[in-house]
C-alpha positions, 0 to 999 in steps of 0.5 A, a space after each residue: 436466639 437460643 430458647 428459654 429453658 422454660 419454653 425447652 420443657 414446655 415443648 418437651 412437654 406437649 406431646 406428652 400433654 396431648 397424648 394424655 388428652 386423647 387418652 382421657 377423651 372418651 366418645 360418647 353419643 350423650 348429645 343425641 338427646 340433649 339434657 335439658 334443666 329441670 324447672 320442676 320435680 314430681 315426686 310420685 309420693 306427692 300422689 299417693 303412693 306408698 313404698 310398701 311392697 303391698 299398696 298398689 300405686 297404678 293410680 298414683 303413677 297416673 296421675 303423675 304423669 298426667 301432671 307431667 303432660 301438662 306441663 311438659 311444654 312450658 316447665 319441662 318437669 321429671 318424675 321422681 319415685 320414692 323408693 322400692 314402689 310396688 308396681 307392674 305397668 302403667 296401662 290405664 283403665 285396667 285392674 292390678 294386683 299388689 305386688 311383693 317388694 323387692 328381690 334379693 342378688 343375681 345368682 351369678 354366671 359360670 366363672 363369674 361371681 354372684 353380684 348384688 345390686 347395691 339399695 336404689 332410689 327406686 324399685 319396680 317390682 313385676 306383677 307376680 300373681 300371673 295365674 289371676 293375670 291370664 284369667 282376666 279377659 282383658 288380655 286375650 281381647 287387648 294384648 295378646 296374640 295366639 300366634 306360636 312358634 317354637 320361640 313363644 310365639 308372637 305376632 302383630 298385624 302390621 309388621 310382626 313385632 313381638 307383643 307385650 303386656 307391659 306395652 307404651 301405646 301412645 306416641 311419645 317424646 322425650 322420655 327419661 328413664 334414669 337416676 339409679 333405679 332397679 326393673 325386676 321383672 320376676 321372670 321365674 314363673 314365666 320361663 317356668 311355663 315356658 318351659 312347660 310348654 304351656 303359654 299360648 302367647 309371647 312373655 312381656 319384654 320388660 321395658 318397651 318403648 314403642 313410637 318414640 322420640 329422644 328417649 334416655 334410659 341411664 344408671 337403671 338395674 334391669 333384671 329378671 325379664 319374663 323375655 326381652 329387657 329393653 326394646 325399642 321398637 319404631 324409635 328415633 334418637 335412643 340413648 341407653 347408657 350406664 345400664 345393667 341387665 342382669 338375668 340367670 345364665 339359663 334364662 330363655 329368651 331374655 335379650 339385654 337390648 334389642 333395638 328394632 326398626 329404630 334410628 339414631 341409637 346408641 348404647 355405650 358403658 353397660 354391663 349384660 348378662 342374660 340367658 340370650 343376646 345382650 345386644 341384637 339390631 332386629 327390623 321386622 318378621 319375613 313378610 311383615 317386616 318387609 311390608 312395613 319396611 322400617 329399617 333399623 340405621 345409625 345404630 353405636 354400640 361402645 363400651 359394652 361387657 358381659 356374658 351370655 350362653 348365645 351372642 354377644 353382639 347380634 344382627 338378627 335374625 329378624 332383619 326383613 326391614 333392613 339394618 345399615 349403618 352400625 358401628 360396635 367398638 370396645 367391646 369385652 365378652 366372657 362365657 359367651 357363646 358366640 362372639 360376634 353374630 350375624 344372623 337371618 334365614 331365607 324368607 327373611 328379605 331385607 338387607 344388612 349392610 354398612 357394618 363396622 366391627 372393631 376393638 373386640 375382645 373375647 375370653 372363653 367363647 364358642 364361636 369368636 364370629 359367626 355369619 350363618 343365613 340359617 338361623 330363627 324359624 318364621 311367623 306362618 306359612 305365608 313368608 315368601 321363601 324366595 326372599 333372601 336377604 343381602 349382606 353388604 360391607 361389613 367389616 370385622 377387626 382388631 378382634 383377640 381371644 383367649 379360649 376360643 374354640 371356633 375362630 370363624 363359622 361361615 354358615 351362609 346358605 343362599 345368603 348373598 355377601 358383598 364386600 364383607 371382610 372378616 379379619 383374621 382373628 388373633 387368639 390364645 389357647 385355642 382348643 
C-alpha cells in the first residue's frame, strides 16, 4: 500500500518536532523541594508593620513567624512583606536600630553596564548604624569571635564555620525565600573598616541558613553584602534559583553563594556579580572540619552567568569535610579572574572527588582552570600540616574562551590527583 501524503508529511515532519522538544526542554532541579499550595497568606502589615525606611518592624516579623509556626503542620501558610520594609534580622530578644529605605543602582562592573533593580514587592535594608551596633555587649557574648586571620577573621568551636550576626540558630525546615524581592545588605561601611584593618571579628553573610531542610530561595536581588551573600551551611535539599547578586567589582570577600557541608544542592538561571567567588562548594576549616566531618555531596550548578575579579566556579578552599559529586553545565563568565578553580592547601585533609565540569564558556578571564594546593591561609597553630587532601575524577570539558590569558594553571603542591582530566581547552585571542 502506498502512503497518504498526509502521513509522508507526518514522518517527514517528526524528527523536526522532536528535535525542538529537546531543545525547548531545559533540566531543572525544581522538584528537590516540591511547591506545595498555599492555604493561607500572612502579610506582615497584618502585624504592625510599617513600610517607612524608619519604623522599626523586628516585632512585627516575629510575630509573623510565630503565627506561621503554628500553623505550619495543618495550613501550610507563607509570608508576604509589604514593600520596601526597613529591617536588619530577626534575632529575638535583642535591641534594633531604625533603618534608612531603600538604596539606589549597582555601579557596574569593568566592561559592563551599570544595571538598576527594577521596584520590588519587598525590600530589606541592612542596619547601617554599626558604630551603635559594635557598642552593644550582647555581640562580643553571643555572636562573635576574636579569632582573626588575614581574611577577617573567623571561628566556631565545632567545625570553623565563618560566624555572622544575621545567623538562623534554630533548625529549620522548609523555608521560602522568594516572589520578587531586594536583600541590600549596605556593605560599605564594613568593607570600609576592613580595609582599615579595624574589625576584630568576621563581617555578617547576608542570608544564612544553618541546620536546615528543603529550602527555596527564588526571583530575590541580593546586594551589597558586608561578606558572603547566600550561605548554607549543614542544609539538605536547597534550591537557590532565579537570583541576583549584585556587589561593587572591588568589594572584599563578598562571595555570591557559597554552599557548605550541604547536601542535595542546587543552583540553576542566576546572575552574579560580586567582588570574590560567585559560586564556591566549601565543607569546613583544617582540624575543625575534618573533626565534624560533614561533606558538601550532590551539589548542580547550571545556567549560571557573571563576573567577579577572582573565581567563577570555585571548589574550596575550605574543603577539610570532603566535597564529591558535583555537576556544573552551561556556565557563562565575563571579566572574571579565574574561570574554573579548585582550591586547598596542606593542613586542609579532606578530599574532592567525583567532579564534572562541561559547557563552559569564557570572555576576558586570567585563568580559564586553575587547580592550585596552595591556596587560603589556616584558623590557628593547631591544624595538622600533614593532612593533605586528595583530588580524584574531575573531569573538565567543552570549555571556550575568548581573551584569555592563561589556559590552564597547574599549581599542585603535595596535593594528590587521581583521574583528573582537564580537557584541552579552546580559545580565541589569547595574549
Amino acid at each position: 500500500m502506498v502512503p497518504s501524503r498526509a502521513l509522508v508529511g507526518v514522518a517527514a515532519l517528526l524528527p523536526l518536532l522532536l528535535q525542538c522538544s529537546v531543545a525547548v526542554t531545559e533540566v531543572s532541579c525544581s522538584d528537590i523541594v516540591p511547591m506545595k499550595s498555599r492555604r493561607e497568606v500572612i502579610s506582615i502589615t497584618d502585624f504592625g508593620a510599617v513600610g517607612d525606611g524608619r519604623t522599626l518592624n523586628t516585632w512585627p516579623f516575629k510575630k509573623a513567624i510565630y503565627r506561621i509556626q503554628h500553623l505550619r503542620s495543618r495550613r501550610n501558610p507563607s509570608l508576604h512583606p509589604s514593600r520596601c520594609l526597613a529591617h536588619r534580622e530577626l534575632q529575638p530578644n535583642q535591641p534594633h536600630d531604625p533603618l534608612p529605605g531603600p538604596r539606589s543602582c549597582n555601579q557596574g562592573h569593568p566592561g559592563v553596564a551599570p544595571s538598576c533593580i527594577q521596584p520590588s514587592l519587598a525590600s530589606i535594608i541592612g542596619l547601617v548604624a554599626l558604630q551603635q551596633l559594635l557598642k552593644r555587649t550582647y555581640l562580643n557574648k553571643v555572636y562573635l569571635w576574636t579569632h582573626s586571620s588575614s581574611n577577617a577573621g573567623y571561628m566556631e568551636l565545632a567545625s570553623g564555620r565563618p560566624f555572622t550576626i544575621v545567623w538562623k540558630r534554630a533548625r529549620v525546615a522548609r523555608q521560602e525565600i522568594r516572589e520578587n524581592g531586594t536583600i541590600d545588605g549596605q556593605g560599605d561601611v564594613w568593607w570600609n573598616m576592613w580595609r582599615q584593618r579595624s574589625l576584630h571579628f568576621t563581617r555578617p553573610n547576608l542570608l544564612e541558613f544553618k541546620n536546615s531542610r528543603d529550602v527555596i530561595i527564588s526571583n530575590v536581588v541580593f546586594q551589597n553584602s558586608p561578606f558572603w551573600n547566600i550561605h548554607p551551611v549543614y542544609c539538605s535539599n536547597v534550591v537557590i534559583r532565579y537570583v541576583t547578586v549584585l556587589a561593587p567589582y572591588d568589594s572584599p570577600n563578598t562571595d555570591g553563594i557559597d554552599p557548605d557541608s550541604s547536601s542535595n544542592v542546587c543552583i540553576e538561571d542566576a546572575h552574579i556579580a560580586t567582588g570574590d567567588d560567585l559560586v564556591a562548594i566549601k565543607s569546613g576549616w583544617d582540624e575543625y572540619g575534618i573533626a565534624y566531618g560533614r561533606p558538601s555531596s550532590g551539589i548542580t550548578i547550571r545556567r549560571l552567568q557573571g563576573s567577579s575579579p577572582f573565581s567563577g566556579i570555585a571548589i574550596g578552599s575550605e574543603t577539610s569535610g570532603g566535597v564529591e559529586n558535583v555537576l556544573v553545565e552551561n556556565i557563562n563568565l565575563y571579566n572574571t579572574g579565574f574561570g574554573i578553580h579548585i582550591k586547598t592547601n596542606a593542613g586542609r585533609g579532606g578530599y574532592i572527588r567525583n567532579v564534572t565540569v562541561v559547557n563552559v564558556s569564557m570572555n576576558k578571564v586570567r585563568k580559564g582552570i586553575r587547580i592550585a594546593g596552595d591556596v587560603g591561609d589556616h584558623p590557628d597553630e593547631y591544624f595538622n600540616r600533614y593532612a593533605m587532601p586528595t583530588v580524584d575524577g574531575v573531569t573538565i570539558k567543552n570549555v571556550r574562551g575568548v581573551d584569555i590569558q592563561q589556559r590552564i594553571d597547574r599549581r599542585h603542591q603535595e596535593l594528590a590527583l587521581y583521574s583528573t582530566y582537564a580537557c584541552p581547552m579552546s580559545s580565541s585571542g589569547v595574549l
